[in-house]
C-alpha positions in Angstrom: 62.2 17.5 -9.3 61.2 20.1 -6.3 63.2 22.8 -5.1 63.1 25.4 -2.2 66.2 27.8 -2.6 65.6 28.1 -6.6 65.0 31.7 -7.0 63.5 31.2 -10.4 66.2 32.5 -12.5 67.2 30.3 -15.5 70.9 30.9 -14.9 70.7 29.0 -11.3 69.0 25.6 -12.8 72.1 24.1 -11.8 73.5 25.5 -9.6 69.7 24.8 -7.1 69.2 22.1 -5.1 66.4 19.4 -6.4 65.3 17.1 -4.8 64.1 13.9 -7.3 60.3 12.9 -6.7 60.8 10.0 -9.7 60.6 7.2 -7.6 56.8 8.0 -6.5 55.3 8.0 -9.4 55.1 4.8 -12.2 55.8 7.0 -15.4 53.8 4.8 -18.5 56.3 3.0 -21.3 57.5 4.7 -24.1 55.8 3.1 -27.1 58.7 2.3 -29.7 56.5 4.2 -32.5 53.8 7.0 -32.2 51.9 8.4 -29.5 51.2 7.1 -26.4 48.1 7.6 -24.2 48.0 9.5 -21.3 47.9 7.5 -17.8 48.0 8.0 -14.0 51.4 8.3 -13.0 50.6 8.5 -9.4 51.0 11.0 -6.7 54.1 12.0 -4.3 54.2 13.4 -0.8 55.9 16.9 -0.7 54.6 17.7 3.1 58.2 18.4 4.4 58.3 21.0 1.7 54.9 22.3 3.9 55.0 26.1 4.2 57.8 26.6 1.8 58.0 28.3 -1.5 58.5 25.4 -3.8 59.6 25.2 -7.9 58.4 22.2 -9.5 60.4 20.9 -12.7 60.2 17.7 -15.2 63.8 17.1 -16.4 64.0 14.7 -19.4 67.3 13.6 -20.8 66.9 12.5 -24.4 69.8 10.9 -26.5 72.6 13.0 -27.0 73.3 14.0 -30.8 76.7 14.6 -32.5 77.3 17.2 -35.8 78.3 13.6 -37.8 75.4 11.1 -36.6 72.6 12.9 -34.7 70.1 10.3 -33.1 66.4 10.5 -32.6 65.0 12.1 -29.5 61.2 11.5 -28.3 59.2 13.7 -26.6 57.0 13.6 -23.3 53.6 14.8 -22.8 52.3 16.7 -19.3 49.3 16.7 -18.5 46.8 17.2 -15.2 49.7 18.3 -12.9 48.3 18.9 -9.2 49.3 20.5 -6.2 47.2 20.0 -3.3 46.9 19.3 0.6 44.7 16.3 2.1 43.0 16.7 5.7 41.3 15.1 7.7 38.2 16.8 8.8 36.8 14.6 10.9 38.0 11.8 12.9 35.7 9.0 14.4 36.2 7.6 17.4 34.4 5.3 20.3 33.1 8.9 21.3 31.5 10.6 18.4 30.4 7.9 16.5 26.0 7.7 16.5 24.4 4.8 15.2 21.5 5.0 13.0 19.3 1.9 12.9 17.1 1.8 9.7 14.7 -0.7 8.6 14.9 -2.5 5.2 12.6 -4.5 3.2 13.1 -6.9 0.8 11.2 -6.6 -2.6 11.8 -9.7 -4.1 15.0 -9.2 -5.6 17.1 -7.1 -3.8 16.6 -5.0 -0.1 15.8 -1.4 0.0 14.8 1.2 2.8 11.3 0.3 3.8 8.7 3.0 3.0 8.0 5.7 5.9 5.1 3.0 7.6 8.5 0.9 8.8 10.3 2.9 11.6 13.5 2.5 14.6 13.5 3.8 17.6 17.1 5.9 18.0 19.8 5.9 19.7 18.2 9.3 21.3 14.8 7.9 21.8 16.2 5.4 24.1 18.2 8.2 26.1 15.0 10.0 26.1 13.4 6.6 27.4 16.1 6.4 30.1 16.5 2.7 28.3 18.9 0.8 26.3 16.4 -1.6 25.3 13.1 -2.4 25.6 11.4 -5.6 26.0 8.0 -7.0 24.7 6.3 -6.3 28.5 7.8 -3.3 28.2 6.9 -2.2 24.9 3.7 -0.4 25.2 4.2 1.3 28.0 7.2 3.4 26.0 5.8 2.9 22.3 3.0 4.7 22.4 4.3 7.4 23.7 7.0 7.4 21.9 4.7 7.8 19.1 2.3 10.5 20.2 5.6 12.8 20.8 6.8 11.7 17.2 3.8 12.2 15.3 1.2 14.8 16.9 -0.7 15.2 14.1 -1.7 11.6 13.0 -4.7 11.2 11.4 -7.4 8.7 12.1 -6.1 5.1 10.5 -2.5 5.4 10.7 -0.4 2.7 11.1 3.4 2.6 12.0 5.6 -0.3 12.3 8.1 -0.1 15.1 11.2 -2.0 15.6 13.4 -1.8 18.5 15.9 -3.3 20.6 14.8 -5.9 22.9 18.0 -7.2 24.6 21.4 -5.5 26.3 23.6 -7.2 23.7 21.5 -5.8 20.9 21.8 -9.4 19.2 17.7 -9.2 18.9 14.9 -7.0 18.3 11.5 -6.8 18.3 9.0 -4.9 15.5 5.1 -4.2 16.3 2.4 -2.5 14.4 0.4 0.1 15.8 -2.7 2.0 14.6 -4.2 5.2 15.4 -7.6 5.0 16.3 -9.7 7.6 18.5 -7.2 9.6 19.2 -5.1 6.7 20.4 -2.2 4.4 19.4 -2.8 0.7 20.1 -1.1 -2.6 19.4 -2.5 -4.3 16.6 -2.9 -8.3 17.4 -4.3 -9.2 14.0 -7.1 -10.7 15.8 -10.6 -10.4 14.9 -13.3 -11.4 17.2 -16.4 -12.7 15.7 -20.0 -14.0 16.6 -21.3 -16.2 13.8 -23.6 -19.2 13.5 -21.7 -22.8 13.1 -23.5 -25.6 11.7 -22.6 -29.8 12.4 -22.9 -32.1 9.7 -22.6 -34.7 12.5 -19.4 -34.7 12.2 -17.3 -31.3 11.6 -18.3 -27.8 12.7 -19.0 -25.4 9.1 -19.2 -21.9 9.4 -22.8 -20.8 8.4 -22.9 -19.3 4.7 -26.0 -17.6 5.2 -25.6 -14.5 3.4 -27.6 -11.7 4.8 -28.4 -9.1 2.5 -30.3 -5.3 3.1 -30.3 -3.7 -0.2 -29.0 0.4 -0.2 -29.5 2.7 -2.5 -26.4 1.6 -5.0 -28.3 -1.5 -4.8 -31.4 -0.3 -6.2 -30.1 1.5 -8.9 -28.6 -1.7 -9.9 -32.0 -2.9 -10.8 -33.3 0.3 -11.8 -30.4 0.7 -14.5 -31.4 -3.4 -15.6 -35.4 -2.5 -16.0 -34.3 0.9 -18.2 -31.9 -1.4 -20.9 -33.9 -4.8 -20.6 -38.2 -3.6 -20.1 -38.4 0.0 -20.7 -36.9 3.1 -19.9 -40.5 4.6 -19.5 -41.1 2.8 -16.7 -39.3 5.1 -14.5 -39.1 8.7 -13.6 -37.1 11.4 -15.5 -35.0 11.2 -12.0 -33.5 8.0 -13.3 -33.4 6.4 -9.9 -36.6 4.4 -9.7 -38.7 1.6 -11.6 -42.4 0.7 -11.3 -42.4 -2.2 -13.1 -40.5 -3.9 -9.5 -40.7 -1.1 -7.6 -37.4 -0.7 -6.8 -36.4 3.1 -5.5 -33.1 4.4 -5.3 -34.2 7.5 -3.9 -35.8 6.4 -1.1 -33.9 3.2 -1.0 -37.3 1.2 -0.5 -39.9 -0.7 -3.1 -43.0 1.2 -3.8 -45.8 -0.9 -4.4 -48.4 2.5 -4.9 -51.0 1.2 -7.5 -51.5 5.2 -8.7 -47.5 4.6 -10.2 -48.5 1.8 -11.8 -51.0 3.4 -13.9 -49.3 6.3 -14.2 -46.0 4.7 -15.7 -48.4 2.4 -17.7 -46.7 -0.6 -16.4 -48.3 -3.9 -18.1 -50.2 -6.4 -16.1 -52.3 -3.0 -14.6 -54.7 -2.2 -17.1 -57.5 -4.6 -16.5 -58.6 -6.5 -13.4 -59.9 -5.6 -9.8 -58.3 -3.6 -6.9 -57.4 -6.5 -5.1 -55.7 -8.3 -8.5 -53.6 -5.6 -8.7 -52.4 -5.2 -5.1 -51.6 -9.0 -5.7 -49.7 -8.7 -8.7 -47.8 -5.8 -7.2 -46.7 -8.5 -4.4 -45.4 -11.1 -7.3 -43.0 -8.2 -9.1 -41.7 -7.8 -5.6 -40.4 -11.3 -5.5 -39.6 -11.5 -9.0 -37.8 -8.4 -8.5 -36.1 -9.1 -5.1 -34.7 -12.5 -6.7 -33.4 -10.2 -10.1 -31.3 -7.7 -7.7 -30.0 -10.7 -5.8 -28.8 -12.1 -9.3 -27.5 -8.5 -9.8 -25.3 -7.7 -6.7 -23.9 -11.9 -6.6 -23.3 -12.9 -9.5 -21.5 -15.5 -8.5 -23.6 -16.8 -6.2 -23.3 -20.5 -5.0 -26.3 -23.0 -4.1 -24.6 -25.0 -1.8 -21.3 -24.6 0.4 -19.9 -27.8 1.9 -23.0 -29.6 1.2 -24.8 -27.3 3.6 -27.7 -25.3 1.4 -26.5 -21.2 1.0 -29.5 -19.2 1.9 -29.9 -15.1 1.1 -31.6 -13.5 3.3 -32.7 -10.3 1.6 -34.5 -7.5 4.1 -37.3 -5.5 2.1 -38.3 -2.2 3.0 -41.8 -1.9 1.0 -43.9 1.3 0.8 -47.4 -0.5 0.4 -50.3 0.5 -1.8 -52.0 1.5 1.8 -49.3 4.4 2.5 -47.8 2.2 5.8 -43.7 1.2 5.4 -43.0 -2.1 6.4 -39.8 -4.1 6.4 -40.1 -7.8 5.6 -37.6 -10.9 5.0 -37.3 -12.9 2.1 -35.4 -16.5 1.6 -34.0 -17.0 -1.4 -31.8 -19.8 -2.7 -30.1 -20.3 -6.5 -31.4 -23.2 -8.1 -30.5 -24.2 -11.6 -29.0 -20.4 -11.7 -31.8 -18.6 -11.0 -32.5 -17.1 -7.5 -35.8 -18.9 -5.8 -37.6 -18.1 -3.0 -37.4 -21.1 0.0 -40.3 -20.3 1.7 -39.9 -23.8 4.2 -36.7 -22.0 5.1 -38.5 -19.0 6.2 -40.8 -21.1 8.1 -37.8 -23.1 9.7 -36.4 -19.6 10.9 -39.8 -18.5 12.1 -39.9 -22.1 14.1 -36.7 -21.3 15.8 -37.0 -17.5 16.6 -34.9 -16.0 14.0 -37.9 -14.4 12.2 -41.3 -13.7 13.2 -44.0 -14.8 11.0 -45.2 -11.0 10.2 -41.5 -10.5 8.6 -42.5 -13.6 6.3 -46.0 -13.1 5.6 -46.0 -11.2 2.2 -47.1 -12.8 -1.5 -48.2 -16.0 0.3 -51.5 -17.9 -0.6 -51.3 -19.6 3.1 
């Protein structure tokens, strides 16, 4: 019940006027033994009592009881009781409403906002534009710099993703990647333009599988590391980073061939002999060598690709017993898993211009 004129004193209960709110709210059943449990009994509307100063009662009329036979009356629990006003703060309309377009990615299961590489172009980008769309003509001449006034301080590599409107009726739109490169955004076309050698089995066109190979210094410590746990770790400096026995220098990222290290790391095969034995032998380790580091850095090389032979072209840098550097070029092929050394294939590229025969001419009897 709800009342305005009750003045709160007990002796004008009835005499007030109440108005009964019972019919608002679903009150639960009365269970014929023990407690209930509390529920929602729903909520009334007392706005016409708005600015009023209101008494709120609960009136429950139990059985009524005589001296002789007096009868059983339950009782009703309270609970929860609230008095509040609901407003609208905000109202949309056709005017004030701003739509938000986000992109989402699917993860294999469900979709979720895509990470901060996938972005929209606004409502307010668009104003800014003087556009309500953009097409795909269109779309670098307002992306990009769109992008350098959204991100000034990109960093070399970046990537963005942008997706945008590309009709009136906003039924389609368009998404591109860009890339930040030399202080510029561009388009990325996922094209890759290449210039590589094609060969003809006489009837299809294979891509060549020539593998073309100049060693660097992670290289050469490749087979420095091998000669330390396999020959001898005295056959190296205290550095760590070269080998005599090869040659092979990480430090310079070159093979030294010097005699004078030779017999100074005791290296076998250099004890006994002449000069020009020696010089000879050094030549041998450097093929034997070249065709270990090539077993190093592929080891899962492949003789043949296609049925077309797969060649490794493997550029030396060698620091020669006479002081002089010189780079030369070494052909090497696997054959029953070991790394061999074609030298009719370095003769075939000498033949048609790919090499020069001073490139070629090292550790050869002819």
């Amino acid at each position: 019940l709800i009342s305005s004129n009750y003045t709160g004193d007990l002796n004008q209960i009835g005499t007030a006027t109440w108005v009964d709110l019972t019919s608002n709210f679903t009150l639960p059943e009365t269970p014929t033994s023990g407690y209930g449990t509390f529920a929602n009994a729903g909520q009334a509307d007392i706005s016409a009592f708005k600015g009023k100063k209101v008494y709120i009662a609960f009136l429950y009329k139990g059985d009524s009881r005589t001296t002789a036979n007096p009868k059983v009356t339950t009782t009703y629990q309270i609970d929860n009781v609230k008095v509040s006003e609901i407003k609208s703060s905000f109202v949309l309309s056709e005017t004030n409403i701003k739509k938000y377009w986000k992109v989402y990615k699917f993860n294999g299961t469900s979709w979720a906002t895509a990470e901060n590489k996938y972005i929209a172009i606004q409502a307010d980008d668009y104003a800014l534009m003087g556009k309500t769309y953009i097409t795909s003509s269109e779309s670098d001449a307002y992306v990009i710099p769109f992008l350098k006034l959204k991100y000034p301080f990109a960093l070399e590599g970046d990537a963005k993703v942008v997706s945008f409107r590309s009709e009136s009726n906003q039924t389609k739109a368009l998404a591109y990647e860009y890339k930040y490169s030399n202080g510029n955004w561009t388009k990325n076309s996922y094209r890759e333009t290449r210039n590589d050698q094609f060969l003809n089995d006489g009837t299809k066109w294979f891509y060549d599988p020539t593998v073309y190979f100049t060693p660097v210094s992670a290289d050469y410590q490749l087979l420095v590391n091998w000669v330390y746990q396999n020959l001898d770790r005295s056959y190296g400096s205290s550095y760590g980073n070269d080998e005599f026995y090869y040659g092979a220098s990480a430090y310079y990222s070159n093979w030294d061939l010097r005699l004078s290290k030779r017999t100074q790391y005791n290296i076998p095969g250099f004890d006994t002999g002449t000069e020009s034995e020696k010089i000879a032998l050094t030549w041998q380790r450097l093929e034997e060598g070249a065709a270990k580091l090539l077993s190093l850095k592929f080891p899962d090389a492949v003789s043949e690709i296609s049925g077309f032979p797969v060649y490794y072209w493997i550029y030396l840098k060698v620091y020669q017993n006479d002081l002089k550097t010189v780079t030369y070029v070494g052909v090497f092929q696997l054959q029953s898993g070991e790394f061999k050394r074609v030298k009719t294939a370095e003769d075939a590229a000498v033949s048609q211009g790919k090499l020069t025969q001073d490139q070629v001419n090292w550790n050869r009897s002819n």
